[in-house]
N, C-alpha and C positions, 0 to 999 in steps of 0.2 A: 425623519425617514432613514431608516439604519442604510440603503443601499442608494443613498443618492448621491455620495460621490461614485459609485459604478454607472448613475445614470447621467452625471455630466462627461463621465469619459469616454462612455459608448454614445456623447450626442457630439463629441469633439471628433471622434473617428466614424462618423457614420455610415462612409461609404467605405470604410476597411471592412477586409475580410474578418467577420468574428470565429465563424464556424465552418469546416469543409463535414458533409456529413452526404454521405453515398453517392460521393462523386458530383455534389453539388454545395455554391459556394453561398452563404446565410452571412451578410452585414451586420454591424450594429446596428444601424436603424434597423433592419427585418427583427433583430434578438430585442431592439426596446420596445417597435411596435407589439410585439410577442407577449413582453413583460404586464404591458397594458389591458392588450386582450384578456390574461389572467387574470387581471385583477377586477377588471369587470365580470367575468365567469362569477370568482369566488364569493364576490357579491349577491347576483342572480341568484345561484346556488344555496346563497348562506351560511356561508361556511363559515363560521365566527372566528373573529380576532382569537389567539390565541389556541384553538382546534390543532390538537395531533393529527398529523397527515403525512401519509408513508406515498411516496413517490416512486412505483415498480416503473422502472424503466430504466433506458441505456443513453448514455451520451446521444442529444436529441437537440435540435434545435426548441419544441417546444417542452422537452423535459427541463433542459439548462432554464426557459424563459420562467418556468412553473415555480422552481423550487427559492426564483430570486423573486418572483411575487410573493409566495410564501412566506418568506423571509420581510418583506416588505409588512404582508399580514399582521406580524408577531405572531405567525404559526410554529407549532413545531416540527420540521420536517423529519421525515425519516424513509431515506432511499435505501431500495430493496433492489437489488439488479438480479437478472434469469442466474446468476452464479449462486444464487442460496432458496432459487424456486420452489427446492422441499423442504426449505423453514421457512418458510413466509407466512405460514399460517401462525407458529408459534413465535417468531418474531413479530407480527402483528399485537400478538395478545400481551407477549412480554413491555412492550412500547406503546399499549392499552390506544393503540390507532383509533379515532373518532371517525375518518372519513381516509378511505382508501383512493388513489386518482392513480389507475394503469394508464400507462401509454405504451401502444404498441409500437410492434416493429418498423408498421409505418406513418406513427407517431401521429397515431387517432387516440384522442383519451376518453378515458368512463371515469363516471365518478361515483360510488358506492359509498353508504353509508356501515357503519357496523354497529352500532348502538350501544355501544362501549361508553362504561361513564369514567372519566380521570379520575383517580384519589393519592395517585400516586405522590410522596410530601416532594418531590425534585419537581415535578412536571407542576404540582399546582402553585409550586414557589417560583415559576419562570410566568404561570400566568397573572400572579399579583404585581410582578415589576415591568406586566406589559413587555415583555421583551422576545422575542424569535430564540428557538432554539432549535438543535442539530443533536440527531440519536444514531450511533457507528455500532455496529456490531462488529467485535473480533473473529477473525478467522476460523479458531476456533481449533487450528491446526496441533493444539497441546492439551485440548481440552473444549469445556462447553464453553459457547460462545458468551459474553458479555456484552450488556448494555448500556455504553458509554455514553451520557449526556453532558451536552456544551451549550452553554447561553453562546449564541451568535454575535450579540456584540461584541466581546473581548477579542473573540478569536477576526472579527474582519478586519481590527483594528490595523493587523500587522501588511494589509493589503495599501490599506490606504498612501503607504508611501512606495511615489512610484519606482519602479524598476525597469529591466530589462525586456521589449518588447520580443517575442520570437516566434515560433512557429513551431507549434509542441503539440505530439502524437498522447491521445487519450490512450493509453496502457495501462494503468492504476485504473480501478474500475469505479463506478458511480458512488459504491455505494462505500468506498474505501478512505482513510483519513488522506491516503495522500492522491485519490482521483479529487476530492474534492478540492486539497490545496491546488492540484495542477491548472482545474478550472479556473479557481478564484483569484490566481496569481496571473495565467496568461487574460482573463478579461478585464483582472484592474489595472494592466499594463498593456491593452490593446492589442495583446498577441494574437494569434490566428490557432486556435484549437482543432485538432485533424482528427476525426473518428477513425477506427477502422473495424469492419465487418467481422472479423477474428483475429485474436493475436497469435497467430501461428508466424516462426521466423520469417518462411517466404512473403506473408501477406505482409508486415511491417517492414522488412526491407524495402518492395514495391514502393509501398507508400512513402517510405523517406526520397525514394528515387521520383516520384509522381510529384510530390507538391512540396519539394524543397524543406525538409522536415529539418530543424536545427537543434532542436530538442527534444531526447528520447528519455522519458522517467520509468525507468522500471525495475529488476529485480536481479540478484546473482542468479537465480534459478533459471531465468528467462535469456543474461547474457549465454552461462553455460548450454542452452540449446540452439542458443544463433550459431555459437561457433562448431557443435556435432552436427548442424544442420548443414553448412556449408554456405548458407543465404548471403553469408559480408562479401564474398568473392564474385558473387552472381551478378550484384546489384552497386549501379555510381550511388555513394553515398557522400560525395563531397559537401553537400549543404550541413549535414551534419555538423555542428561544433560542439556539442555538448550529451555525452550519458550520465544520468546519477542514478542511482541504484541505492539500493534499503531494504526494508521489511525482514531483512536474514544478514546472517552473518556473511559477508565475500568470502570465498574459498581465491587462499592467495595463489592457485595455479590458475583459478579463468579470471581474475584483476591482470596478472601478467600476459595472457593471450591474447585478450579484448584489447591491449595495450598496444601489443606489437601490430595486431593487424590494424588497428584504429590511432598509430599514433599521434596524428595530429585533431584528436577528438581529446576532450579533454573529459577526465572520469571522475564525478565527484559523488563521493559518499555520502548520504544523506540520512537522517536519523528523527526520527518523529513517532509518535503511538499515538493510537486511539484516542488514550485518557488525554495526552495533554498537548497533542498537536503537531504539527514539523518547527524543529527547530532550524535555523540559519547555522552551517555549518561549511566547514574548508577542509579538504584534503590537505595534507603536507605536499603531495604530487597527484599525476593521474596514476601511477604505478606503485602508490604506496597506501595503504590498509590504516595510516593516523590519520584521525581526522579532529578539528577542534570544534566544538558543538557551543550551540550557547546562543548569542546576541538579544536585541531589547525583549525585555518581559519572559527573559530565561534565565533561570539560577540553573549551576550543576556543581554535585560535588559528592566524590567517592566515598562510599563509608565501608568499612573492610571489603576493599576492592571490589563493590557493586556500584553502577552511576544511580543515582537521584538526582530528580527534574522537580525544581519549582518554575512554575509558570504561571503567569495573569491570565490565559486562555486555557487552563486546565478545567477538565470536565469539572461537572457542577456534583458529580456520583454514580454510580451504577443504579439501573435499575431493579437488579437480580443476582447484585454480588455485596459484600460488606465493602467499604470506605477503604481503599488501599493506601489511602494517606497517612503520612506521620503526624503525629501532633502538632507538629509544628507549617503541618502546607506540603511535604516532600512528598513527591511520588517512588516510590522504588518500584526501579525498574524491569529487578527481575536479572539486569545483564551483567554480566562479569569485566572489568576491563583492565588493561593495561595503562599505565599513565608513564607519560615522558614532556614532562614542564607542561604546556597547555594542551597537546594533544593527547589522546586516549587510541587503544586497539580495542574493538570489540572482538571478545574472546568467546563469547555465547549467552545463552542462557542458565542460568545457576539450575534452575531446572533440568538444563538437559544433560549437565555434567556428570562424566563415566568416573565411579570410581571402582579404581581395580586395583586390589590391594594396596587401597592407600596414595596410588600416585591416580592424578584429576588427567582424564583426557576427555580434549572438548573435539565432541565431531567434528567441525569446521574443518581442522587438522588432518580429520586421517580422511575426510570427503575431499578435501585438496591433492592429498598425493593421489587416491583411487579414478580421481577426473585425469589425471594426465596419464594413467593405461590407454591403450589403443581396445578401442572398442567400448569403451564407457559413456553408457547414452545420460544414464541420471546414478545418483545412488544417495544411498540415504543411511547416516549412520545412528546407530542407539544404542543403549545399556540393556541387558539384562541380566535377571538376579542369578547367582551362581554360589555354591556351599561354600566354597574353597576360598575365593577372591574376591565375593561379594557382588560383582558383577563381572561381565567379560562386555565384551566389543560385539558388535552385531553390525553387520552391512546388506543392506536390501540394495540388489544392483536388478538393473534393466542395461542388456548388452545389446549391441548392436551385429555381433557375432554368432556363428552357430556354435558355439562353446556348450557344453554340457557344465555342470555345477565339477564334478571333480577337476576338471581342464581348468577351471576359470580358478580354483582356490588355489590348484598347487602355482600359476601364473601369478596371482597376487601376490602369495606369503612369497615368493623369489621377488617380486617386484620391492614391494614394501620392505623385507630383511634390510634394505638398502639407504631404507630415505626415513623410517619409523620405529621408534623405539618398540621393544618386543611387546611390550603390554599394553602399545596403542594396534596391532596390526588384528582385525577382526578374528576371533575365533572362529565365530558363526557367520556362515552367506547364505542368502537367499535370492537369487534367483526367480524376476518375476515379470510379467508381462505388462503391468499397467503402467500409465505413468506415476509418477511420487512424488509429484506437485498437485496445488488445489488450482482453484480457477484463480486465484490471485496470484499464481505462478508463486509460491512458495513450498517449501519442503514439509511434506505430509510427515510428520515424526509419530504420529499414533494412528496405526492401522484402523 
């Protein structure tokens, strides 16, 4: 049984809190009773050993219970949260889903069949070695979404060894590689996992201040609105000891702010994808942008200044993309970085890198100095094509000011003449009302 060291350790803490979920507190024993009940269902139902089954639902007492029966099953799960409600249809078909199980809001489930037959050679090569797997969609935030599959065994493996018990706010979303690390980490260490109704900064500060929150996982995107929000100053966050942050590059002005108002929180950078999982990683400081990546069942190593991930829990393939793999097992990553003896800077994505006339400017850069204007609520920088220089600089800002578009450029280029070399400061601004992050709180780079 793949999850039964989870179920001696939720029978060791039974009367601990596992889950706070709408202001009400769900045990281990309520989460293993839970576990049971599903597995009796999926019996009834019939739902066969190995059966693709997409799980629409949000951090739940009987969603968490479903998806570890599942897994129990040798099912293959595949959770969908309301963040991608108008692709669910075509991630359903792309993950060739056998039986669909919603759970609502107020975490009543259906369960539908779709009459979908597997043929897929990943999905029917997990159900010949009897094993549970796990289907991630990307973001999608650079492009069209991918279909990441992971045999569940490899990837629990790295749960099994105990850690740190804490009390850690669901921010990373269900259906996200590092919501489901958050999960998997704080239940095989008996942590107390805290849902909350929206991730808006004032409703998450609350919550740290409500139920003693000591651990917040979430994104540069999401720090840089806590502090436009003004919510760290509003709300006692003393339980707090720990933020790690990921999925984007940190702009080194909101790592220093998050710093000063949060000094004694400690900031660790965290590093994980889709394809091959969260790796075990160290800040050099909380104020500092190196970090060292790696530990068991993780190889890394630059090849003309790109990182490559070998990993024991790396996906088993896409199911709607070609094989990213080297010949040899490496994943490449896609990210550019800086190397100083064991630590590394992430410097971006080789994709999103500006060239202009020849010299590389990586947004991160000029999104850092553009945050520390007065009146910068988000902003978001990109390339585009140009006769002369090949590309110029482009910055989609959302102000928090009545500034007009000419007010706001002659303001920058004096700002920026100062802190930015001339052929990183945007040529082009635009000026816009929505926001320019997705529901995963990251940086929308393609309109």
């Amino acid at each position: 049984m793949h999850i039964e060291f989870l179920r001696e350790r939720f029978s060791e803490s039974s009367d601990a809190d596992a889950l706070v979920w709408r202001e009400q507190s769900f045990s281990y024993r309520h989460i293993l009773d839970e576990i049971d009940n599903w597995v009796r269902i999926l019996d009834e139902e019939q739902i066969a050993k190995g059966s693709v089954v997409s799980i629409e639902a949000d951090f739940s007492p009987r969603a968490i219970a479903l998806m570890l029966a599942l897994v129990e099953h040798n099912c293959v799960v595949v959770p969908l949260s309301s963040s991608v409600a108008n692709q669910i249809p075509e991630f359903r078909e792309i993950a060739q889903v056998e039986a669909v199980i919603s759970v609502s809001a107020d975490d009543v489930p259906v369960i539908t069949r779709t009459g979908v037959h597997v043929d897929h050679p990943v999905l029917l090569g997990l159900k010949e070695v009897a094993h549970p797997g796990l289907i991630l969609f990307s973001s999608g935030s650079t492009g069209k979404s991918k279909a990441a599959v992971h045999d569940f065994v490899p990837m629990l493996e790295k749960y099994k060894v105990p850690r740190h018990s804490l009390r850690t706010i669901t921010f990373l979303l269900f259906d996200h590689i590092g919501g489901v690390n958050t999960l998997l980490y704080n239940l095989s260490n008996a942590g107390c996992v805290i849902t909350v109704p929206d991730r808006k900064p004032e409703t998450v500060c609350a919550t740290i201040e409500r139920y003693g929150v000591e651990l917040l996982p979430t994104s540069p995107t999401f720090l840089n609105l806590l502090l436009v929000s003004g919510a760290l100053e509003k709300y006692k966050l003393d339980s707090l000891k720990m933020v790690t942050y990921g999925t984007e590059v940190m702009p080194e002005s909101t790592l220093a702010r998050i710093h000063e108002i949060l000094p004694n929180v400690k900031l660790l950078q965290t590093y994980g994808l889709s394809e091959v999982g969260i790796l075990r990683s160290k800040s050099k400081s909380s104020d500092s942008l190196w970090v060292k990546v790696g530990g068991e069942g993780f190889e890394t190593r630059i090849v003309d200044g790109m990182l490559e991930i070998k990993a024991k829990s790396a996906m088993l393939g896409y199911l709607n993309a070609p094989s990213p793999f080297t010949e040899d097992g490496w994943f490449k990553t896609g990210d550019a970085v800086e190397v100083d003896g064991e630590y590394i800077r992430i410097l971006g994505r080789k994709s999103e890198i500006i060239n202009v006339g020849g010299e590389k400017v990586y947004p991160a850069e000029v999104e850092s100095t553009l945050q520390t204007m007065d009146g910068v609520v988000e902003v978001v920088v990109s390339g585009q094509s140009h006769p002369l220089t090949g590309n110029i600089v482009v910055a989609r800002v959302k102000l928090g000011t009545d500034e007009n578009l000419p007010q706001f450029r002659k303001r920058m280029r004096e700002f920026c003449s100062e802190r930015l070399a001339r052929f990183k400061i945007p040529q082009k601004v635009e000026l816009v009302d929505q926001s320019l992050h997705g529901e995963r709180f990251k940086k929308m780079r393609k309109l």
